[in-house]
C-alpha positions as CSV (number, residue, x, y, z in Angstrom):
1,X,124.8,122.5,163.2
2,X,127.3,125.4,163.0
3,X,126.7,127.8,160.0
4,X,129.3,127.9,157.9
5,X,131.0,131.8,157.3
6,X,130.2,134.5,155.2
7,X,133.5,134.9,152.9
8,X,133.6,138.8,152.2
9,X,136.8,139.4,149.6
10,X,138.6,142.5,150.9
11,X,139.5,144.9,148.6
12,X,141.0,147.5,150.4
13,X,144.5,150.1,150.0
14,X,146.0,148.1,152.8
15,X,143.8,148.7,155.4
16,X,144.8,145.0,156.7
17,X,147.7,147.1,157.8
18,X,146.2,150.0,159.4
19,X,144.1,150.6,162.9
20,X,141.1,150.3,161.3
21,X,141.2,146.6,160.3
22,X,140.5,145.3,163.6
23,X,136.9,147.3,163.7
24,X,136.0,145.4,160.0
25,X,136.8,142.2,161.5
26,X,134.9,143.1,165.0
27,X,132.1,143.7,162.7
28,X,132.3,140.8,160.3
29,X,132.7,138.5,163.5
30,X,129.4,139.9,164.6
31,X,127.6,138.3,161.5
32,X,129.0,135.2,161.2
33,X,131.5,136.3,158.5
34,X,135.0,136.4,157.5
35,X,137.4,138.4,155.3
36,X,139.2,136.7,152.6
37,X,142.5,137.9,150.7
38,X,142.0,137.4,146.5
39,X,145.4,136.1,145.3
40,X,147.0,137.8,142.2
41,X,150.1,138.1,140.3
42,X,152.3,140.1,141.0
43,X,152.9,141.3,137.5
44,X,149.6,142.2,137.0
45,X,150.0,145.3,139.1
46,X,151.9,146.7,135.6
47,X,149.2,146.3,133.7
48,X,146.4,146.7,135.4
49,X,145.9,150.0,135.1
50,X,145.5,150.1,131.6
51,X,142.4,147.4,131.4
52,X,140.5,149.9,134.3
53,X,141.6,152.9,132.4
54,X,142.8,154.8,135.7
55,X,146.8,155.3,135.9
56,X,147.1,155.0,139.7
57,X,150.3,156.2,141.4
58,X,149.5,154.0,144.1
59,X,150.4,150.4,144.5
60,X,148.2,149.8,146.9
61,X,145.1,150.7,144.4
62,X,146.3,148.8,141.7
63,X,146.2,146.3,144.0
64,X,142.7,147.1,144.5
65,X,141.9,146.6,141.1
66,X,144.1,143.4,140.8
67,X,141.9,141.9,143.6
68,X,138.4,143.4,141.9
69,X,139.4,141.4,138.8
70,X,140.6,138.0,140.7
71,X,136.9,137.8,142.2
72,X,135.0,138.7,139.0
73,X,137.1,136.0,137.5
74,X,136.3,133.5,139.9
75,X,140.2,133.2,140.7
76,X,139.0,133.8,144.5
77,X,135.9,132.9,145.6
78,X,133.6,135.2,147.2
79,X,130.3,135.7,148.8
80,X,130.2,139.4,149.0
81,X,132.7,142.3,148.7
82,X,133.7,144.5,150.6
83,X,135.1,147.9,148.8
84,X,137.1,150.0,151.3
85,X,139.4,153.6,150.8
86,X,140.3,156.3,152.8
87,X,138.1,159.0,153.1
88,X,140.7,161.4,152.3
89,X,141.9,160.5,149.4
90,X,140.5,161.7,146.3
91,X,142.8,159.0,143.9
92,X,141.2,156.3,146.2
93,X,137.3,157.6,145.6
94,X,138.1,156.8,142.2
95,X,139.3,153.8,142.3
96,X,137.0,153.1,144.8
97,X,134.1,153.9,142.5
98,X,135.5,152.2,139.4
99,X,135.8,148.7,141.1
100,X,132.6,149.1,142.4
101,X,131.5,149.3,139.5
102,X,133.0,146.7,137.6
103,X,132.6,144.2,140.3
104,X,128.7,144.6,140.3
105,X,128.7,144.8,136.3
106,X,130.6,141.7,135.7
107,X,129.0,139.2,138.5
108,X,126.1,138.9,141.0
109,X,128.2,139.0,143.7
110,X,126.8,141.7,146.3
111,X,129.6,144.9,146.8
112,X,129.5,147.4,149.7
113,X,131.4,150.7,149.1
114,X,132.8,152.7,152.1
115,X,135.2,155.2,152.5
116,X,136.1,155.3,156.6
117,X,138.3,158.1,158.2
118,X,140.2,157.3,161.7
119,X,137.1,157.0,163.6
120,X,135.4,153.9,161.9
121,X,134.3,151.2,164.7
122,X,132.4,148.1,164.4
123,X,129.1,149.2,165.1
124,X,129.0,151.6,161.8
125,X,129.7,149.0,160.3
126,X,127.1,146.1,161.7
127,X,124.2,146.7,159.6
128,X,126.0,147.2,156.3
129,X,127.6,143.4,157.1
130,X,124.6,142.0,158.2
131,X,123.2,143.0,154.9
132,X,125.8,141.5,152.8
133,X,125.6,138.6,154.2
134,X,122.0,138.3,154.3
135,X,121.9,139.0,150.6
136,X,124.6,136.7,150.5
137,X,122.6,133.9,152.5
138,X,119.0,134.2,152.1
139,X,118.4,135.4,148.2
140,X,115.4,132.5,147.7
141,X,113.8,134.4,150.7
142,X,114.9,138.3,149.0
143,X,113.5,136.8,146.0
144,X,109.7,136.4,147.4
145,X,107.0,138.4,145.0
146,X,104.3,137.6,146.9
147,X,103.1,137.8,150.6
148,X,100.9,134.7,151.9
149,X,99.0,133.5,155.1
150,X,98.5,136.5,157.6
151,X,101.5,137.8,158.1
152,X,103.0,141.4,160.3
153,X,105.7,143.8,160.2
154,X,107.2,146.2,162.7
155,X,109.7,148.8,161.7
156,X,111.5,150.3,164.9
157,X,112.8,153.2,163.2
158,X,114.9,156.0,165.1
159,X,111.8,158.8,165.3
160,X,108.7,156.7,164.4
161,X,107.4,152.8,164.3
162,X,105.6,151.1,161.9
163,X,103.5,148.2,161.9
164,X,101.8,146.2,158.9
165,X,99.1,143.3,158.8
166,X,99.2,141.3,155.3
167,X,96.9,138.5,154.3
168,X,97.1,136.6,151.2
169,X,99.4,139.5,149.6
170,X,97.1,142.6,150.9
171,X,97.6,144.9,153.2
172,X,94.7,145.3,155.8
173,X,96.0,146.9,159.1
174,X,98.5,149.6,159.7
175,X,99.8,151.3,162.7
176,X,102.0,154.7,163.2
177,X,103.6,156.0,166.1
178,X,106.2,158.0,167.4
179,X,109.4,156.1,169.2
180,X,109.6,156.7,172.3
181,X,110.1,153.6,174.2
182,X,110.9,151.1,171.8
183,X,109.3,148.0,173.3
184,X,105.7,150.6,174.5
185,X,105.7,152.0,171.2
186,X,106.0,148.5,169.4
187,X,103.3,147.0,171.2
188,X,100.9,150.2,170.3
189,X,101.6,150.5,166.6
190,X,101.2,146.7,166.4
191,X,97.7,146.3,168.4
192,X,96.6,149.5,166.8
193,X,97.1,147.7,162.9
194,X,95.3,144.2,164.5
195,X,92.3,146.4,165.4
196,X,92.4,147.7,162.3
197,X,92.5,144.2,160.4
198,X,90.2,142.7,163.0
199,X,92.6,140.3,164.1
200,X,94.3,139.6,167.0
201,X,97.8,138.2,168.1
202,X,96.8,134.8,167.7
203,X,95.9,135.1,164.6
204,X,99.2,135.9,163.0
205,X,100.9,133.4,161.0
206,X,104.5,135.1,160.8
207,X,106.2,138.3,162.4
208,X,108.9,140.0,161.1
209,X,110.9,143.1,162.7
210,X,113.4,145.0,161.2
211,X,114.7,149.5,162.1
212,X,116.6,149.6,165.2
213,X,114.9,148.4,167.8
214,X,114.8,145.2,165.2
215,X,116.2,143.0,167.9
216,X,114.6,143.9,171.4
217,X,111.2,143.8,169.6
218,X,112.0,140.4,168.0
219,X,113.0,138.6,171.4
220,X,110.3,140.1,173.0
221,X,107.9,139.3,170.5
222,X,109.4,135.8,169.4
223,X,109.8,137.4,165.9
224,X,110.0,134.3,163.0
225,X,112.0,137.1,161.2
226,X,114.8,139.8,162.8
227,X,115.9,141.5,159.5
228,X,118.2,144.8,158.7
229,X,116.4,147.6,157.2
230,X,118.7,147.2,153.9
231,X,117.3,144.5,152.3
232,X,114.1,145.0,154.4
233,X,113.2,148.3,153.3
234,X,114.3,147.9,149.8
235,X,111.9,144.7,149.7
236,X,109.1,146.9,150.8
237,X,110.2,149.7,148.3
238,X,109.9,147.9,144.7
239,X,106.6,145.8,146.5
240,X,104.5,149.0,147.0
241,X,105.6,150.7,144.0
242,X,105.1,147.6,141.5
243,X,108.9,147.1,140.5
244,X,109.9,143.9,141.9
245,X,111.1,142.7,138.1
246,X,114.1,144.1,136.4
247,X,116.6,146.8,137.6
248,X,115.7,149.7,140.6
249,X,117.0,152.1,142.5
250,X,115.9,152.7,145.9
251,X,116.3,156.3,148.3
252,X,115.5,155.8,151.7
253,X,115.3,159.4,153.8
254,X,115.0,158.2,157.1
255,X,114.6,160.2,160.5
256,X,118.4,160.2,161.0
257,X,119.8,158.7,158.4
258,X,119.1,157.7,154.9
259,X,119.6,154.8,152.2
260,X,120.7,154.6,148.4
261,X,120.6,150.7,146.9
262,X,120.7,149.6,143.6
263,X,118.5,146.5,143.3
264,X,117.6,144.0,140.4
265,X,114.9,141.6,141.0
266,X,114.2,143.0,143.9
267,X,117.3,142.0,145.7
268,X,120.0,144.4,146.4
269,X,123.4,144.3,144.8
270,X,125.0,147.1,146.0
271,X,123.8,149.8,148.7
272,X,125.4,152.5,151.1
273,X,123.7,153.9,153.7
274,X,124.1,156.9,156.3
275,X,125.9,160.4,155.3
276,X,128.5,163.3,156.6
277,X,125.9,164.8,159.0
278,X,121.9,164.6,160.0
279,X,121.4,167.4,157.4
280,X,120.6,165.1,154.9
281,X,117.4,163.3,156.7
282,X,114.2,164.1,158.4
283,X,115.6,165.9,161.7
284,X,116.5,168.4,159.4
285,X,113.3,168.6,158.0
286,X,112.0,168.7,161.4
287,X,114.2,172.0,162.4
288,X,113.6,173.5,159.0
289,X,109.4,173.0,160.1
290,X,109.8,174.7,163.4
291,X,111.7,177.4,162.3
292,X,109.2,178.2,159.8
293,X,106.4,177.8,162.2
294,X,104.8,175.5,160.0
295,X,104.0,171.2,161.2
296,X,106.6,169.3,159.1
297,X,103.3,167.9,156.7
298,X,102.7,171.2,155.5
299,X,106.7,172.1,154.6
300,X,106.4,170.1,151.7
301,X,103.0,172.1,150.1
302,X,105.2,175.4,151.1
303,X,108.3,174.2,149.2
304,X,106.3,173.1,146.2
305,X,105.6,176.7,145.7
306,X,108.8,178.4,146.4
307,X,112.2,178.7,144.4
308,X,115.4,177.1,145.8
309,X,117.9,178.7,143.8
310,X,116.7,182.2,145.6
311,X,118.4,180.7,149.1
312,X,121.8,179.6,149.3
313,X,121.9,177.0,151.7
314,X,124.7,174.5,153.1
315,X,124.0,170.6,152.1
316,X,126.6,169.3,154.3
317,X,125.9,169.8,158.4
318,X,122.8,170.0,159.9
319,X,124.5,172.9,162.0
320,X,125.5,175.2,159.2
321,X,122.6,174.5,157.4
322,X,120.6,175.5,160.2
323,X,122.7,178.7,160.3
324,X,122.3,179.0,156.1
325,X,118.4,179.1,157.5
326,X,118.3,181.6,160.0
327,X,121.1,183.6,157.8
328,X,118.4,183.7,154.8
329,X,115.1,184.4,156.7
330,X,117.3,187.6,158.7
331,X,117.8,188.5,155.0
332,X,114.0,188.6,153.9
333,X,113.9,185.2,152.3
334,X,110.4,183.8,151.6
335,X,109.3,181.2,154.0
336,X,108.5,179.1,150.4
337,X,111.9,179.5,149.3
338,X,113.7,178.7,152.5
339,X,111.6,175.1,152.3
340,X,112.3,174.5,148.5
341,X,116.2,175.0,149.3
342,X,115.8,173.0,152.1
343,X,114.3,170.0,150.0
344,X,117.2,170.4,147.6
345,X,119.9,170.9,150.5
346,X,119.1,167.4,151.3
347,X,118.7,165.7,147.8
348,X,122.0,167.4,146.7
349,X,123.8,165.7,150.1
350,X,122.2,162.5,149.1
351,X,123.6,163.1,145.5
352,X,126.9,163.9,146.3
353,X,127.7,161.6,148.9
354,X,125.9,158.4,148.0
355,X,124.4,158.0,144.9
356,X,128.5,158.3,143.4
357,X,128.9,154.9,145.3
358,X,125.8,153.0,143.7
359,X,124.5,152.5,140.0
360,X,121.5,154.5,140.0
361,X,119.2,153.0,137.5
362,X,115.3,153.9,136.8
363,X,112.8,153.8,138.1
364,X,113.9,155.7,141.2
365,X,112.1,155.3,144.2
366,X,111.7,157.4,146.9
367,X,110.1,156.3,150.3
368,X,111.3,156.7,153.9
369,X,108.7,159.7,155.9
370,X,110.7,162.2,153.6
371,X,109.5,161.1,150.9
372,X,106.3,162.4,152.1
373,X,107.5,166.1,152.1
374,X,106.4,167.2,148.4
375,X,109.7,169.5,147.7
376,X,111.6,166.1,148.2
377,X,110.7,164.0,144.8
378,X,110.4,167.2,143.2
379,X,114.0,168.6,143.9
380,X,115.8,165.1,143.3
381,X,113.6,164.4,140.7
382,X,114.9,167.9,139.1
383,X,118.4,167.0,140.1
384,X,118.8,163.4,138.4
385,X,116.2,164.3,135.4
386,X,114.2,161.4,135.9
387,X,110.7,161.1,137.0
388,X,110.6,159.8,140.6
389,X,107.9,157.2,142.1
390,X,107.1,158.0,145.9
391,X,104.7,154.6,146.3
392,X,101.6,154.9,148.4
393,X,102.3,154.3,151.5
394,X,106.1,154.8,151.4
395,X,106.7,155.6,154.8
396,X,105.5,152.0,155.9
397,X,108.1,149.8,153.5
398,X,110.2,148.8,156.3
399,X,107.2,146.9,158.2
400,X,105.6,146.0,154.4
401,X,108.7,144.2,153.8
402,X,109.6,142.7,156.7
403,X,105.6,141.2,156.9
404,X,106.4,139.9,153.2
405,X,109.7,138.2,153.8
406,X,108.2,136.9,157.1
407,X,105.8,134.8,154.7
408,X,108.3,132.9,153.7
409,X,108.6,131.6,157.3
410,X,105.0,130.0,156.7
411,X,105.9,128.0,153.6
412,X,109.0,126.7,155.0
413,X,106.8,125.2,157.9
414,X,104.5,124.0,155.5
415,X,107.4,122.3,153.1
């Protein structure tokens, strides 16, 4: 039996009318969706203005807001939203930001915020839509608490893989790695966490995969679950750190990219993932370590200690701030000081670029390897003036996750 389709309400400046409207639908194809049109009236676009508090000179953003309040109203029906401007233009951030807003505070309809530029194409977009519409599908599965049977999780992320053994809501194996070929580094990660459980193969119940290599490792593997890291990873997030009731926010520093979602009850209701350049993630982490002469689990302890407001440092480009870096230790900068700017180099990109487009709510939770790197919490903690949570264990939420939601693969079989 055919599926029936994701409806995503489009609420765009016209972009049905631009080049980039044929990668949205490329990438809503791909995940078994389809864009819908909220109706309005007309003279609405007088008014509307007024009730959002933003006078737009643009028609095409008051129709933006027109089409916001037509879902919230239930005039259109929607599974998900999709919130899109130009990159470009400032009025659209705006009133990008504002409907964002008001769409996630006036239903429980999931909302994804982007802003694209000329070079947008399906495949930036795939995993955002596959998480819409698996929040939009699959929220009695997102809503799981509790992890049964004997379950795993792999997490093929872009520098290292995870893998996580579960039984009867603990966590009794784990397995790290570096990436190097996806499928070899898999099967090592996951046979070293069964050693470390005393299981074997057999013995597991459920397996769930999520990261990149998400879908080669499933087929291989016969995976029960093939799951973005969005709703994946925050899953894992609020599990380790004990917040799975009640509101969240979840920042995810990945090896090459990174995550901000807003979550209540442990299921996501709006999220943005990804950044300008690499310099807000771990391979900037990685350079900032070499450069130093220091292995990237000591930079943290160094920037602890130093002072980032002595170093001036670029939070947009991995390549200037690798310049800002060289620029400042030519200068006499402390090696401490250097790391501490780095830490907040990142937090402040992360800040600036993605936590505008998300509701950022305490607790605040910090995992991803990154989170590992003591000047990290510290500096964004500093930053937002909240107290941070890095979970034990953070680096592994991606395969916790993915081993709890594959549970719910057992109790379907046993229904």
């Amino acid at each position: 039996m055919k599926e029936d389709k994701v409806k995503i309400a489009l609420v765009s400046c016209g972009t049905e009318y631009g080049g980039v409207q044929a990668e949205f639908e490329e990438a809503a194809e791909k995940v078994n969706a389809e864009f819908i049109y909220p109706e309005i009236d007309i003279k609405r676009l007088d008014t509307i203005g007024k009730d959002f508090g933003i006078d737009a000179a643009s028609g095409d953003l008051r129709l933006m807001m027109a089409r916001a309040e037509a879902v919230v109203k239930g005039q259109t029906l929607a599974d998900g939203v999709f919130v899109t401007t130009c990159f470009r233009c400032a009025e659209a951030a705006i009133v990008r930001n504002e409907v964002r807003r008001y769409i996630h505070r006036n239903s429980k309809i999931p909302v994804i915020s982007y802003s694209f530029t000329e070079q947008t194409n399906a495949a930036t977009l795939f995993t955002r839509f596959e998480a819409l519409t698996t929040i939009a599908k699959r929220r009695h599965l997102l809503a799981r608490e509790i992890q049964t049977g004997i379950t795993a999780g792999i997490d093929s992320g872009s520098t290292t893989t995870k893998a996580v053994i579960m039984k009867d809501n603990e966590i009794i194996g784990l397995g790290w790695g570096p990436t190097n070929q996806v499928l070899e580094s898999a099967e090592s990660v996951y046979q070293e966490a069964l050693d470390m459980a005393g299981l074997k193969k057999e013995d597991i119940q459920a397996l769930g995969t999520t990261g990149y290599g998400r879908y080669l490792i499933g087929e291989r593997m016969n995976a029960d679950l093939v799951q973005e890291e969005i709703t994946v990873n925050s899953k894992g997030a609020v599990y380790l750190a004990g917040k799975q009731r009640g509101p969240a926010t979840v920042i995810d520093i990945g090896g090459m990219d990174n995550k901000a979602i807003s979550i209540e009850d442990g299921i996501p209701g709006m999220f943005t993932m990804g950044g300008i350049c690499a310099g807000a993630s771990g391979r900037f982490f990685e350079t900032v370590a070499k450069r130093l002469n220091v292995d990237i689990t000591e930079l943290g302890d160094l920037a602890v200690k130093g002072d980032q407001s002595k170093v001036d440092m670029n939070s947009y480009c991995i390549v200037f701030g690798t310049q800002s870096l060289v620029n400042s230790l030519s200068q006499g900068a402390l090696p401490k000081d250097v790391a501490a700017a780095a830490c907040r180099s990142v937090v402040e990109q992360i800040y600036q670029q993605q936590l505008q487009e998300v509701d950022v709510r305490e607790p605040v939770i910090l995992v991803g390897g990154s989170s590992l790197i003591k000047g990290v919490p510290k500096e964004l903690g500093e930053l937002l003036n909240v107290e941070v949570i890095v979970p034990d264990k953070s680096q592994y939420i991606g395969a916790v996750g993915a081993a709890l939601l594959a549970s719910g693969f057992i109790d379907e079989q046993n229904d």
